[in-house]
BALUM-65883 format. One line per field, with one value per residue (C-alpha): residue in three letters; z, x, y; residue number from 1. Coordinates in Angstrom, 1 decimal, decimal comma. Each point is the difference from the previous one (the first is absolute). Layout:
N
rest	(ALA/...)
w	(Z/...)
u	(X/...)
v	(Y/...)
nr	(NUM/...)
! end
This chain:
301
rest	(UNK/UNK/UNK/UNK/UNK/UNK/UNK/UNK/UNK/UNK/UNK/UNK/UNK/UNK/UNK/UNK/UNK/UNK/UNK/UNK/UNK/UNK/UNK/UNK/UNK/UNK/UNK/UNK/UNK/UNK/UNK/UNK/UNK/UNK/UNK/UNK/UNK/UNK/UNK/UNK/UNK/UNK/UNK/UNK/UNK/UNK/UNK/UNK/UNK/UNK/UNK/UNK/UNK/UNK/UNK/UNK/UNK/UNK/UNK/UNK/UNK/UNK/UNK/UNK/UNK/UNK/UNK/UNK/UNK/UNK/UNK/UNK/UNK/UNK/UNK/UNK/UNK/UNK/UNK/UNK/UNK/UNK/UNK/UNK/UNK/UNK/UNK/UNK/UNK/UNK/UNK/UNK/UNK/UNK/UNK/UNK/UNK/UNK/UNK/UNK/UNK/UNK/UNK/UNK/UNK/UNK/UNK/UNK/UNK/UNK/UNK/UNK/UNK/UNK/UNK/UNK/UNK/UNK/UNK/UNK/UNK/UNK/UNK/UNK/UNK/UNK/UNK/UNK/UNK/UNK/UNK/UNK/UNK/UNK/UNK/UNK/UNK/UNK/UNK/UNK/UNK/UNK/UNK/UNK/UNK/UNK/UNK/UNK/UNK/UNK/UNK/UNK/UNK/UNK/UNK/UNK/UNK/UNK/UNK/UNK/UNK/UNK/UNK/UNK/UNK/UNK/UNK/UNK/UNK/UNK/UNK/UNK/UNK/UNK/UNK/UNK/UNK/UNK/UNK/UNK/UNK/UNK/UNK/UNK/UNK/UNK/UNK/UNK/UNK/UNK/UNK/UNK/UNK/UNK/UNK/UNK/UNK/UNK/UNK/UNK/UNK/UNK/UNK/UNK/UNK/UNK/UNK/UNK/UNK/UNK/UNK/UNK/UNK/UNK/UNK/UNK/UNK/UNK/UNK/UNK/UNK/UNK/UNK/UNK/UNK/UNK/UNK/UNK/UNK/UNK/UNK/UNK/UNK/UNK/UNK/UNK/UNK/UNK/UNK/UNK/UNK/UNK/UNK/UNK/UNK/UNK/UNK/UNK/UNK/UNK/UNK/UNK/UNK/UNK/UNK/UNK/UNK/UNK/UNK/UNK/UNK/UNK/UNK/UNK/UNK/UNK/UNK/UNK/UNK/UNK/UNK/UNK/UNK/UNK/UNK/UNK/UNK/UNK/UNK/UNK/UNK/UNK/UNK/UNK/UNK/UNK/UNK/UNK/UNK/UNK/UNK/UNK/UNK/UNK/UNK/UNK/UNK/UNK/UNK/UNK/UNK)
w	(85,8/0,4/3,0/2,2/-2,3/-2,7/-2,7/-1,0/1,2/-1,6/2,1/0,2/1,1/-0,8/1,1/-0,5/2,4/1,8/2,1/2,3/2,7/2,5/3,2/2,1/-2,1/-3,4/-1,7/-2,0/-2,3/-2,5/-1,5/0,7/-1,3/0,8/-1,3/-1,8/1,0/3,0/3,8/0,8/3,5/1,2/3,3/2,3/2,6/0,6/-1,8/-2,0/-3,5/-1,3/-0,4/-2,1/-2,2/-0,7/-0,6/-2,9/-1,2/0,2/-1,9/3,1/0,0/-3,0/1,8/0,1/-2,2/-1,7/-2,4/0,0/-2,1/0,4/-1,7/-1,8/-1,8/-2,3/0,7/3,3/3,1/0,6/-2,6/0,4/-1,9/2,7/2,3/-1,1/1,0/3,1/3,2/3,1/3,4/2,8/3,3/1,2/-2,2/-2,8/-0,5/0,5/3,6/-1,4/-2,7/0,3/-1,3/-2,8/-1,0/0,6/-1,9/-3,1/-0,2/-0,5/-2,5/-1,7/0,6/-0,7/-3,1/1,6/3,1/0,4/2,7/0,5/0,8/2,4/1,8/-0,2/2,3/2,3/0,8/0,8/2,0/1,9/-1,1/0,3/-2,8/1,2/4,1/-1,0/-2,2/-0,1/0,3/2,4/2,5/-0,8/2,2/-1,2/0,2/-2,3/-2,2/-0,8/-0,9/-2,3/-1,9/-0,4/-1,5/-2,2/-1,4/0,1/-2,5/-2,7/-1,7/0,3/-0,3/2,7/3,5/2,1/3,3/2,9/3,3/-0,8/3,1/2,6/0,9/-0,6/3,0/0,1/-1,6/-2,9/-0,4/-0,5/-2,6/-1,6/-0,4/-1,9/-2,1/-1,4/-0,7/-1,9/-1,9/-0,5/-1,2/-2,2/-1,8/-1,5/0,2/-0,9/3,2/3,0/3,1/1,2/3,4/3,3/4,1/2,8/1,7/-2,4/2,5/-1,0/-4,0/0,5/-2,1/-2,7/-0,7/-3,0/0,0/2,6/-0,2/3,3/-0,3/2,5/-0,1/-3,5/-1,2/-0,5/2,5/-1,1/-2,3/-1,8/-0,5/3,4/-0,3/-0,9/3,3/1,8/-1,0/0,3/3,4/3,1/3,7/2,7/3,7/2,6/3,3/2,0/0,8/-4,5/0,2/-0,3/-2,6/-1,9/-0,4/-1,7/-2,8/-0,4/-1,8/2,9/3,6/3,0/2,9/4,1/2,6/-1,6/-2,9/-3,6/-3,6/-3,4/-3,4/-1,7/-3,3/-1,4/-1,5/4,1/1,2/-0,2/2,6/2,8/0,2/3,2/1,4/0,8/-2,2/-1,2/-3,6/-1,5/-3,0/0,6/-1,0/-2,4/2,9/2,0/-2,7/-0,6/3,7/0,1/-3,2/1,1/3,2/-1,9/-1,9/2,1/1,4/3,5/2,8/0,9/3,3)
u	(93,3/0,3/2,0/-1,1/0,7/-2,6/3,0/-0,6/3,0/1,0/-0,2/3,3/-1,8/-4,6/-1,5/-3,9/-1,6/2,8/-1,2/2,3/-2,0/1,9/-2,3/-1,1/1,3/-0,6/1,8/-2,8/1,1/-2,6/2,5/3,4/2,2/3,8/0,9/2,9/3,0/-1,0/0,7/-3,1/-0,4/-1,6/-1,8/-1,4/-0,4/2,1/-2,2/-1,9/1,5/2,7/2,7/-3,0/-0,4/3,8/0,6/-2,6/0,9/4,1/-1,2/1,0/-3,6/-2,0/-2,3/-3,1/-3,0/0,3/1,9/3,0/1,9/3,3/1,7/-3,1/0,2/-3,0/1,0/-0,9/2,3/3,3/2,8/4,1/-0,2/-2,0/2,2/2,8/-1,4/-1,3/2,7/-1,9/1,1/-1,6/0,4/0,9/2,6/0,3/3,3/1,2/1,9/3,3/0,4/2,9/-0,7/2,5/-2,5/-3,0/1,8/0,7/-3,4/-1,2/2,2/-1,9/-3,2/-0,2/1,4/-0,1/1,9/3,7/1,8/2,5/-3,3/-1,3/4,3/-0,7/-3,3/1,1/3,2/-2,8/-2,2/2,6/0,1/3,4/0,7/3,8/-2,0/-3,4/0,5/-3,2/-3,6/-1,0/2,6/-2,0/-2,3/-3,4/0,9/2,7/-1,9/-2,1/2,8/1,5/-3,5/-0,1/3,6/-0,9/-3,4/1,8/3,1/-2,8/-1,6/-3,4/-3,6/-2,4/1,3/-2,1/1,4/-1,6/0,4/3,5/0,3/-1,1/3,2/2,2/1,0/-0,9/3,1/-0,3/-3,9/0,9/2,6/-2,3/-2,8/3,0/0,7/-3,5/-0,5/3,6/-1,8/-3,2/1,6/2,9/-3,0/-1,1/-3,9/1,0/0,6/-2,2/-0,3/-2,3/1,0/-2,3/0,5/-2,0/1,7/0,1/1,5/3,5/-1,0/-2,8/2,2/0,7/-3,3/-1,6/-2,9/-2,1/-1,5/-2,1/-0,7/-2,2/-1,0/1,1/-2,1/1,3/-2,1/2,2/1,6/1,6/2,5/1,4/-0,6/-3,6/-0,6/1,7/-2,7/-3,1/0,9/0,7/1,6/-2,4/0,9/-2,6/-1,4/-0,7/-3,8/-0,3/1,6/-3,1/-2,3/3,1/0,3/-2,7/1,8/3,2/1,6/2,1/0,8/1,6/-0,8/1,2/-0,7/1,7/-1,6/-0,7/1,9/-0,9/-0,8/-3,0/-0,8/0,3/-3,4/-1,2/2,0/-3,4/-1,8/2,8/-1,4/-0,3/2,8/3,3/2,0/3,9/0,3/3,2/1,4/0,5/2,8/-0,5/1,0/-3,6/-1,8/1,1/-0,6/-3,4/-1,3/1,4/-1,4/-3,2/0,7/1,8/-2,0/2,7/-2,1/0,8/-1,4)
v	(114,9/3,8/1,8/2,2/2,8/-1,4/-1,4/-3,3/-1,9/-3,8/-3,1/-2,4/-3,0/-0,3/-2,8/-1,3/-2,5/-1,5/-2,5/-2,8/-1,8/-2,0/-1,6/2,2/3,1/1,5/2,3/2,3/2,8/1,1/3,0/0,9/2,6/1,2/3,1/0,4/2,5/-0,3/-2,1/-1,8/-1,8/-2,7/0,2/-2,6/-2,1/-3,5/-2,1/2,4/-1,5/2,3/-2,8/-2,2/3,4/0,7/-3,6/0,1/3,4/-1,3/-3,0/-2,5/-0,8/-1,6/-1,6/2,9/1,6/2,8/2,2/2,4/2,3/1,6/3,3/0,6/-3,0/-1,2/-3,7/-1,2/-2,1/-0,5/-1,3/0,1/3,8/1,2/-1,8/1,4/3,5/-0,7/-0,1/-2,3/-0,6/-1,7/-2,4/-2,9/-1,9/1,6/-1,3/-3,6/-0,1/-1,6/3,1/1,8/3,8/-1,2/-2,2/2,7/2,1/-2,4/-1,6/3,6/0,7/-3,1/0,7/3,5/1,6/3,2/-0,8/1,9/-1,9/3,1/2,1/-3,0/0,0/3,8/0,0/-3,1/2,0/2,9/-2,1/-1,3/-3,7/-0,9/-2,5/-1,0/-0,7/-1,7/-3,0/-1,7/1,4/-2,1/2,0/3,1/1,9/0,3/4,0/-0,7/-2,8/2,7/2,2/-2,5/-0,6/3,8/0,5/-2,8/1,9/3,8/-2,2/-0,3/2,4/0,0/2,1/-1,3/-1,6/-2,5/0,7/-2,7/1,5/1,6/1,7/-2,3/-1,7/3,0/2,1/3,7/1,4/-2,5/0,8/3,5/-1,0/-2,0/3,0/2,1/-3,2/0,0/4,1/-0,2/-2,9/1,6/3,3/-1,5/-1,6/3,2/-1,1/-3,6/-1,4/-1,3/-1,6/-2,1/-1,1/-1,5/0,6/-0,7/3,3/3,0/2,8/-1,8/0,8/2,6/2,8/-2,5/-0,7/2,0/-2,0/-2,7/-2,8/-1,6/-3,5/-1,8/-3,3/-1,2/3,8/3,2/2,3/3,1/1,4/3,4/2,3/1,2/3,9/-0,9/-2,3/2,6/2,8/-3,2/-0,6/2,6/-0,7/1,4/0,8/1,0/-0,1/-3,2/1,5/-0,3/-3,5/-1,3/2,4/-0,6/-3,6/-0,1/2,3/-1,2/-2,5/-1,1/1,0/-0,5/1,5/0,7/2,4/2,8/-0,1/-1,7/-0,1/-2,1/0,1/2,0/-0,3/4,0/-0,7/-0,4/2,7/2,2/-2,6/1,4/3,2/1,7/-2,3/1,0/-1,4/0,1/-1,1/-1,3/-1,2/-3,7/-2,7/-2,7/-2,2/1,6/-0,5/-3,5/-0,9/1,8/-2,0/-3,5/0,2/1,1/-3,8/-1,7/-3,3/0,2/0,7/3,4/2,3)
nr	(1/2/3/4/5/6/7/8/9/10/11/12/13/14/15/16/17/18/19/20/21/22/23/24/25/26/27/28/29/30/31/32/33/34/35/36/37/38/39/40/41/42/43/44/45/46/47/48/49/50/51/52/53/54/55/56/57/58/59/60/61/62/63/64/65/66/67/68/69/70/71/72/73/74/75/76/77/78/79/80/81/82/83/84/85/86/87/88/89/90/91/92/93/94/95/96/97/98/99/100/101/102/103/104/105/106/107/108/109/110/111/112/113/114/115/116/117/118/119/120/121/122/123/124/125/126/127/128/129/130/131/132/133/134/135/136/137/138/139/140/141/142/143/144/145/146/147/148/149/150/151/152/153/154/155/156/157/158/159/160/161/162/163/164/165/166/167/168/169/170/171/172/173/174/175/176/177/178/179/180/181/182/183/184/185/186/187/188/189/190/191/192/193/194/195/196/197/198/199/200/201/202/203/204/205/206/207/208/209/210/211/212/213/214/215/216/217/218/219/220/221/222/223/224/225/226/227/228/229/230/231/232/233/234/235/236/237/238/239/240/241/242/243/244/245/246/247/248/249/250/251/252/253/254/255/256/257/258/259/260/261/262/263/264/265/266/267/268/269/270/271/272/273/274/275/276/277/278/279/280/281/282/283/284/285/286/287/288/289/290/291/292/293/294/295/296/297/298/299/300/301)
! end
């Protein structure tokens, strides 16, 4: 893979052909490739198969076609040194309800050699879980379930994190706090580190994201370095008497009486001559909702 400044950059996690099928849905990847050193996200739809991918690339998953390499490794798939080096969190119950986050805290200390349980009290206290109040998981939140599986991956040290929808049960403070959590990982890491993390809403984790991946369907329909989508796509505002000459250029649109705005490929930007238009440099969260809509099998207006 190179960046968008031509260097060749590594990739933490390659993968060939990955294929799951499920009815009514198939997962379809021909190529995939995470860059290392850097915080790559996820980006689709409910439904559109990121859980089914991070489950296979966190090794949860065996059931599926293809192949995949990690750290640059000649051998292919997932064994416990990999493991070891790879920090994953996700939803639903990832702990059993009667745990107490005694128990979290020592069964980690088993499975991971790499686990420090003063870090993980360090980061609960920091999170706000109050170990000498909440006794059990089961009397936890599903804000502050989240929290716990986080202090419990931040107590190990690791080089690659598998992040499921970390943000989407956290309130706004906590996603922000969650954002700083994963640049101080990425640039403790000294190029070493990544992030591969998924959301269905990326203006919460948009200036965390180095790099984006759009998933639609079970198929990736996007993909690339963030500065680089940000020069392949523009924002366009104009007149409501162009609405229409437009629509036929851009990528996306919405439209009312005052006027139109959407996406135009920079390639097209050419085809609005003689229009009066506004250009803009848009955010990864346009671009994402320009190009899903553009996939998307919801019936929109």
């Amino acid at each position: 893979m190179n960046g968008s400044n031509g260097i060749k950059i590594e990739n933490v996690i390659q993968a060939e052909k990955l294929i799951k099928k499920y009815r009514g849905f198939e997962l379809s990847v021909p190529r995939l490739q995470i860059p290392k050193g850097f915080s790559t996200a996820l980006i689709g739809e409910n439904g559109a198969g990121k859980t089914t991918l991070l489950n296979i690339l966190a090794g949860i998953r065996l059931d599926f076609k293809g192949e995949i390499s990690y750290f640059g490794r000649a051998e292919k798939g997932i064994d416990s040194s990999v493991q070891e080096r790879i920090g994953y969190t996700g939803p639903g119950c990832y702990y059993l309800p009667h745990w107490t986050i005694d128990q979290v805290e020592g069964i980690s200390e088993l499975l991971f050699e790499n686990f420090h349980k003063d870090r993980f009290r360090e980061i609960c206290e920091e999170l706000g879980i109050d170990r000498s109040v909440i006794k059990k998981v089961k009397s936890l939140s599903d804000g502050n379930r989240m929290k716990l599986m986080l202090a419990a991956v931040w107590a190990r040290d690791t080089e690659l994190l598998i992040l499921d929808e970390p943000a989407s049960p956290l309130d706004p403070l906590m996603r922000d706090k969650l954002c700083d959590m994963i640049r101080d990982y990425i640039e403790q890491g000294n190029g070493e580190r990544s992030v591969f993390f998924s959301t269905h809403n990326i203006s919460d984790m948009e200036n965390v994201a180095d790099y984006a991946i759009i998933l639609e369907h079970g198929e990736i329909v996007e993909e690339g370095f963030v500065e680089d989508l940000k020069e392949k796509y523009v924002m366009v505002k104009g007149e409501a008497t162009d609405a229409e000459a437009a629509k036929e250029i851009l990528f996306s649109m919405s439209k009312s009486s005052y006027g139109f705005e959407g996406i135009c490929l920079a390639k097209n930007l050419d085809k609005l001559a003689g229009m009066d238009v506004a250009k803009e440099v848009p955010t990864l969260s346009q671009i994402c909702v320009a190009v899903m809509k553009a996939n998307t099998k919801l019936k929109l207006s």
